[in-house]
N, C-alpha and C positions, 0 to 999 in steps of 0.2 A: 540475559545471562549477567550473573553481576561479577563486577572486573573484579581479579583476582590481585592478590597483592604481588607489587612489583618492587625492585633496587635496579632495573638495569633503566640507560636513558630511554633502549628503545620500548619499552613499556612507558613511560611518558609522552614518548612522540605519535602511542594509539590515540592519543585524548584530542576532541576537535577542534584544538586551537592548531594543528597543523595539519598539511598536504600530504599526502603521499611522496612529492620530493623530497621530505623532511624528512620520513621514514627510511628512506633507502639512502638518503645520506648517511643518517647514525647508524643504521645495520652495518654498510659498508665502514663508516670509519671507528665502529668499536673492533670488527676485525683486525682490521691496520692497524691501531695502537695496539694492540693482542703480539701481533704480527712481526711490527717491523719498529715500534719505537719503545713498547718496556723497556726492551734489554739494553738497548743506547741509554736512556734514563737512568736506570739500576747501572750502571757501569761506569758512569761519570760520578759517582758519590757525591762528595762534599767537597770537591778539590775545587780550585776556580779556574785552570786549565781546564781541567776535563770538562767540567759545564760549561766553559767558553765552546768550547769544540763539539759537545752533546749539541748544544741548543743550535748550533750551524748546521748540523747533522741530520737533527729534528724536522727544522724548517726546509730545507733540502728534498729531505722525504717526503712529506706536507705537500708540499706546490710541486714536486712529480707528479703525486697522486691527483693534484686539485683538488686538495682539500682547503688551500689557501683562497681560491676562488672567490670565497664568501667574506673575505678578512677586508676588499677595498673594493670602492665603487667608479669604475672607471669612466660612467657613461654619466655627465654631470648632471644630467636628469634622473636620474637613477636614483634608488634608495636603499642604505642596508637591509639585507635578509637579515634581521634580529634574530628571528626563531634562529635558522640555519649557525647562527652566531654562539647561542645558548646552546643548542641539542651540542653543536663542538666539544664548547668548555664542560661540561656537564661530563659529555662520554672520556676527556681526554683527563681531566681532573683526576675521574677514577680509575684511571689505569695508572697516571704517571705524572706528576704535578709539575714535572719540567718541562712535559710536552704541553702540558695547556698555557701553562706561562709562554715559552716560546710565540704558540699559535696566537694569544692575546694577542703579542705586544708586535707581532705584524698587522694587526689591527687598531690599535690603539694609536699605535707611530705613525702613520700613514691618513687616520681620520681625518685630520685636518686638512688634508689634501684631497680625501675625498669629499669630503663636503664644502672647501670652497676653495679649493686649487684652481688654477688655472688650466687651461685645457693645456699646455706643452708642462703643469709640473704633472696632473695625472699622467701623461704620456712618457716621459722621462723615470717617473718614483713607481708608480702603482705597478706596473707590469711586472718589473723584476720582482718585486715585493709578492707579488702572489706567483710567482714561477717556483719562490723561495731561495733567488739567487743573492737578494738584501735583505739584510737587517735594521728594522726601525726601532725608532724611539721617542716618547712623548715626554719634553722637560720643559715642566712646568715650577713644581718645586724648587723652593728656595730653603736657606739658613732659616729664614725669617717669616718665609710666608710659604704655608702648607694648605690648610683650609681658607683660608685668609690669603684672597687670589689677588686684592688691590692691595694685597702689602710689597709685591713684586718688586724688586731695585735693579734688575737686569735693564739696561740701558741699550736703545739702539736710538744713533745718530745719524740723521741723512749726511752726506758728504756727497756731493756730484752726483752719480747715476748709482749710488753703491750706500748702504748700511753699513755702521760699524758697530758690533755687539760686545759690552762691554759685561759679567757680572759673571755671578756664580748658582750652578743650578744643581741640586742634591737629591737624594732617594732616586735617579734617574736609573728605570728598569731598563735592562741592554745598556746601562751605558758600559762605555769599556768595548762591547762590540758591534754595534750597531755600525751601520754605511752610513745613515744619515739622521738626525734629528729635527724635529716639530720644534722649537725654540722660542718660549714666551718671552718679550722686552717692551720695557715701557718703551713708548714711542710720544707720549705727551699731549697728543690729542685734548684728554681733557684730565680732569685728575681720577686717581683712583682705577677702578678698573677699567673705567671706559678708555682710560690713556694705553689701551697693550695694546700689541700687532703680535702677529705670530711669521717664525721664518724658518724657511729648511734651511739646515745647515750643513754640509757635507761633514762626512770623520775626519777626510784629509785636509780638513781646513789650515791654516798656519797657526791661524789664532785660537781654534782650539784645542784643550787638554783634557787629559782623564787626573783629575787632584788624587784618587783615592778609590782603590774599591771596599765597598761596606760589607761585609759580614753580616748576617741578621741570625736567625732563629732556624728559619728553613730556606738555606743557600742557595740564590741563585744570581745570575748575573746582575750586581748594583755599584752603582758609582756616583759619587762627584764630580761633577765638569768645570771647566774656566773657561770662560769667552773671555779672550784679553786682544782686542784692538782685532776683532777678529770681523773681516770685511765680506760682505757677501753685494750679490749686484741686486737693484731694486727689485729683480722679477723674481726674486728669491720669499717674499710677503707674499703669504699666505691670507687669500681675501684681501680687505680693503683698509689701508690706515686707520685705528683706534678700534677693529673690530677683534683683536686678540682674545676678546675676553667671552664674546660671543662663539666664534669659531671653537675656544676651550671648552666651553659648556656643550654646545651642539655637540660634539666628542662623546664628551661625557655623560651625553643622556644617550647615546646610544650604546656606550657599551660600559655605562654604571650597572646595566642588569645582567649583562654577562657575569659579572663578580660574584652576581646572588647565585648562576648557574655553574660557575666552579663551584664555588661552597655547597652546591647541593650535589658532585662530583665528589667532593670531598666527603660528604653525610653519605653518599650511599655504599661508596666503600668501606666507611666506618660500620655502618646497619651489618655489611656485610662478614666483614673482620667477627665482629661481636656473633653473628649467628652462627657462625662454624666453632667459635673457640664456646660459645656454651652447649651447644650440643656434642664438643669432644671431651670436654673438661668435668671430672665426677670431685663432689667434693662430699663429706661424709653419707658415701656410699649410695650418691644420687647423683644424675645431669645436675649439671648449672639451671639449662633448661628448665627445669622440672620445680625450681624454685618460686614461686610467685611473686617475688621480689626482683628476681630476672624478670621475669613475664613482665611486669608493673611496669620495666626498663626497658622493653623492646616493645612493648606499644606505647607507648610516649617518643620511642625514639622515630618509629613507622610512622605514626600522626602529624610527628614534626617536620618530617621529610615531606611528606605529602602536602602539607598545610605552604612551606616554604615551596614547593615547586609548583603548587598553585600561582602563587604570585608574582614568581617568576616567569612562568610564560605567559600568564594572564598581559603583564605589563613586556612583553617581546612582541606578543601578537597586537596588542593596543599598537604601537609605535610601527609594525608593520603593514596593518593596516587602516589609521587614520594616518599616519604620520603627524607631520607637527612638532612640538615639545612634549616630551612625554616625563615632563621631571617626579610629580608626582609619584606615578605606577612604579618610573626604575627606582626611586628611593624606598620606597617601599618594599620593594623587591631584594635592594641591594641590604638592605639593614635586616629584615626578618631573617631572611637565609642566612645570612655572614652570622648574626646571633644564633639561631637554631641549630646552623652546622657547628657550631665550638660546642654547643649542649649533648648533640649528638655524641660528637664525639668525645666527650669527656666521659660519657656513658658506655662509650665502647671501653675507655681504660681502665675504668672501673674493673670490668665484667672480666679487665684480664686481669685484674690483680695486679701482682709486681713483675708480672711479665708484662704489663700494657707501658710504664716506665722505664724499658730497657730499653736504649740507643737502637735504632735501627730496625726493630718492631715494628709494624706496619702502623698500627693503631697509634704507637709515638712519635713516628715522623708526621702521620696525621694531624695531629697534638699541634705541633710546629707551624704544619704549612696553613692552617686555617686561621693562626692569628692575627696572620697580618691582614686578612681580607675586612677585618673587621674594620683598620684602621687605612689601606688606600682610596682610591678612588672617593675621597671625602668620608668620615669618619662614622660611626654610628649617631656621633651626637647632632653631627652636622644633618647627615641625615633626618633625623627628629625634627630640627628648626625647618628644616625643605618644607617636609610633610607637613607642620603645622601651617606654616605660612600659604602653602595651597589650600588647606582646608581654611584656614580665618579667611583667606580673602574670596572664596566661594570658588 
């Protein structure tokens, strides 16, 4: 029988890059978002109160249900469920972009812990973190170095038994409400990147602050940090002196391709937006539908979605099942989707006309939330240079 065409995740999660546990995960948690976190999401707006207090909310509900589960790995033998990671962001994306952001960044915050923590910080961070009684954070970012990871000037200096962190770290996702943060600092090792270490740093530090929260396009919790003379004890390093830059990367190759599966969260509720409003909308005395110029626009937009969530979980299952470094596949993943989903859905606002540019429109906030994916988690261009450099060097 040949597969029918699909927009929901769990028609993705038929295809044989996943298990049957994969399956009844996403059945189960596109109910729940349905269920129990749209209307939390939709009712926190644009405020930075209310989405400080949504996103607690969120998570809260998450790690009730055990939906957090999958966000940290607490058995240091252990390896991320990528798939289970992707099918999330994907189903969560499309209901509600503050609930997949939330679920991210209990995973992203916490990464470096689960992949080279020590056995008393998994024990200490991870549990709360997937109960969803903590909130993390990944601050790596600077003024000055974004893509450009050995341009880092955040300082940490041994003193006695204790680290002192001294610098400033920006675009920091949860910052402002996070329990505790991943905190990249040169430690001097050697020059460049090889000289970082990475260290959890509590919220109720002394020495740290919140500078500023940032405002973007499609709001949600961002900030500025200050590490000033801000002391933590040496069991607070994350892995082993100079490997800051490693531990970052290992992060970010596991869940650089979750990015590409929001963005195609984000594509399918666009596909989906667009196919109701053309088959309700008549314009000189026809459907939208019924235009072949629409038609031209929703198979290109169906192709694109399908072609992007190919390589998407092509590259979740690779990394789930060889393990290893997976830089390649998630750059590929994380750049095709993040591009396709902005195509996608420019093709949905299209199709609405000057309703698709009105404030608060589905297809507009859409518009918003998918452009910064293009530009986190390493950029598209940075992306590009990954990809070639795996391909020039075989």
């Amino acid at each position: 029988m040949v597969e029918q065409v699909h927009y929901r995740a769990s028609g993705f999660a038929q295809w044989p890059f996943f298990e049957d546990r994969h399956r009844n995960q996403v059945a189960a948690l596109d109910s729940f978002a349905r269920e129990q976190l749209v209307a939390v999401a939709e009712d926190a707006g644009e405020d930075d109160d209310a989405q400080d207090i949504a996103c607690r909310e969120i998570v809260r509900r998450l790690g009730e249900a055990g939906f957090l589960n999958c966000s940290a790995v607490v058995d240091a033998q252990g390896q991320f469920d990528v798939r289970g990671l992707c099918l999330s962001r994907d189903t969560l994306a499309c209901h509600a972009p503050l609930a997949d952001f939330a679920f991210a960044m209990q995973g992203l915050g916490t990464g470096p812990i689960s992949i080279a923590g020590s056995a008393q910080q998994r024990a200490d961070y991870l549990p709360p973190v997937m109960r969803g009684e903590r909130l993390a954070a990944f601050a790596l970012s600077e003024p000055d170095a974004g893509s450009d990871v050995s341009a880092i000037s955040t300082t940490a200096r041994r003193e006695g038994a204790d680290f002192v962190l001294d610098g400033i770290k920006t675009w920091i996702s949860n910052g402002g409400i996070a329990d505790h943060y991943v905190v990249f600092a040169r430690t001097g090792e050697a020059p460049g990147a090889r000289g970082l270490s990475a260290f959890i740093v509590d919220a109720d530090n002394p020495g740290f602050s919140v500078v500023e929260r940032i405002r973007v396009i499609a709001p949600h919790p961002l900030a500025t940090i200050r590490l000033e003379n801000c002391r933590v004890p040496a069991s607070a390093m994350v892995g082993n002196p100079g490997e800051g830059f490693k531990v970052a990367m290992g992060t970010l190759d596991v869940f650089r391709t979750t990015v590409g599966a929001a963005a195609l969260g984000f594509a399918r509720r666009g596909l989906s937006e667009a196919l109701a409003r053309v088959q309700e909308r008549s314009v000189f005395g026809k459907l939208l539908s019924e235009f072949q110029l629409t038609q031209a626009k929703i198979a290109e937009m169906a192709t694109e979605i399908d072609a992007a969530s190919l390589l998407v979980y092509r590259s979740a299952w690779s990394k789930d099942t060889f393990g290893g470094r997976n830089t390649a596949p998630s750059s590929m993943a994380k750049m095709y989707a993040t591009e396709k989903a902005q195509e996608v859905i420019d093709k949905a606002v299209q199709l609405f006309g000057g309703l698709g540019v009105v404030h608060g429109v589905p297809v507009e906030s859409l518009y918003r939330d998918i452009r910064a994916l293009r530009i986190y988690e390493g950029t598209t261009e940075v992306q590009k240079l990954v990809i070639a450099n795996a391909v020039l060097s075989g």
